[in-house]
SEBA-772229 format. One record per residue (C-alpha): x, z negated, y; residue number from 1. Coordinates in steps of 0.02 Angstrom, whole numbers, plus 50000, padded with zeros to 5 digits. Layout:
residues N
    east      up   north   num
       X       Z       Y   NUM
...
END
This chain:
residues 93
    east      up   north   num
   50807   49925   51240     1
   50963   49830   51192     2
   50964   49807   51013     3
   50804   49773   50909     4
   50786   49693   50730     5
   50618   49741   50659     6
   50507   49558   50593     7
   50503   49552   50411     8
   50323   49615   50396     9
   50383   49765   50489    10
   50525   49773   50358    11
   50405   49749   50218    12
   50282   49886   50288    13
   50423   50011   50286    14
   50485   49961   50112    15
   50307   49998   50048    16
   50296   50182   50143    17
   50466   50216   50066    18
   50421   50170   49888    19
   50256   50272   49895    20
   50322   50423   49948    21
   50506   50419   49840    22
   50425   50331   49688    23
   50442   50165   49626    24
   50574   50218   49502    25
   50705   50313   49630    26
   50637   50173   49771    27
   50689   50025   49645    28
   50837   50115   49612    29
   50923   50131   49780    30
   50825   50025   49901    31
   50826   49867   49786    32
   50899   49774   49934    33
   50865   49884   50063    34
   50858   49781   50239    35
   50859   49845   50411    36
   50995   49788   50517    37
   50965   49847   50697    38
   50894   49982   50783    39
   51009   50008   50961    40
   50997   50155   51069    41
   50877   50277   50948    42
   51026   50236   50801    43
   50942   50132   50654    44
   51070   50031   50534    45
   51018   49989   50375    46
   51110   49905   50251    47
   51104   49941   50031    48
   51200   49921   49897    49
   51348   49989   49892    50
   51355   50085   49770    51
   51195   50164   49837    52
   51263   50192   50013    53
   51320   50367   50004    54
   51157   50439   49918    55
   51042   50351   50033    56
   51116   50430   50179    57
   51153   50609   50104    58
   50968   50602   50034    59
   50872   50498   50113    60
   50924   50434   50285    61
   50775   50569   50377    62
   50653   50484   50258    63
   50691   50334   50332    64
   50685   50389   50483    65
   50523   50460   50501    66
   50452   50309   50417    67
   50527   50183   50548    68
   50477   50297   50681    69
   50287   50309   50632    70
   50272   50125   50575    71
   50382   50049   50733    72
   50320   50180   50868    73
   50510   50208   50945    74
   50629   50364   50920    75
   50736   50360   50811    76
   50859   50493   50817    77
   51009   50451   50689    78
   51014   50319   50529    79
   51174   50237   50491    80
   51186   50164   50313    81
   51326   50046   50261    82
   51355   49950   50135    83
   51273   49768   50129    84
   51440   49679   50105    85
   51498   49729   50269    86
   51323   49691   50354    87
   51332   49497   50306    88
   51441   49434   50452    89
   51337   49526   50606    90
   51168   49454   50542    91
   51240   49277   50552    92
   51219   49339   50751    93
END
């Protein structure tokens, strides 16, 4: 698989694992834009905030992980977050 883009209910289903099991407080706080950018070659991107970037990978990036692995049914073996600024100009791909 080249390079996969989850649908938005996908997206949405994920968002609502996350916030159940990190609680709606610490969810609202970090994920409050939370997208999913791509997922190419077992490597998920997902974009945040940036001023949340660094704690959601330090903390949470396995999180995310297992919950886009059990919700999408595909490996994923690494999670890249960045920044949402610098995520604008790919998803105009």
């Amino acid at each position: 698989m080249d390079q996969f883009k989850p649908p938005k209910i996908q997206q949405q289903a994920i968002q609502a694992r996350l916030n159940y099991f990190l609680g709606a407080e610490e969810y609202d706080r970090l994920f409050v834009a939370f997208e999913i950018l791509r997922i190419e070659n077992e490597v998920l991107t997902l974009g945040v905030l940036s001023a949340c970037t660094s704690e959601v990978q330090d903390k949470y990036s396995w999180h995310v992980a297992i919950v886009a692995e059990a919700l999408l049914k595909q490996a994923i073996r690494k999670v890249n977050v960045i920044p949402l600024d610098d995520s604008r100009p790919s998803q105009a791909q």
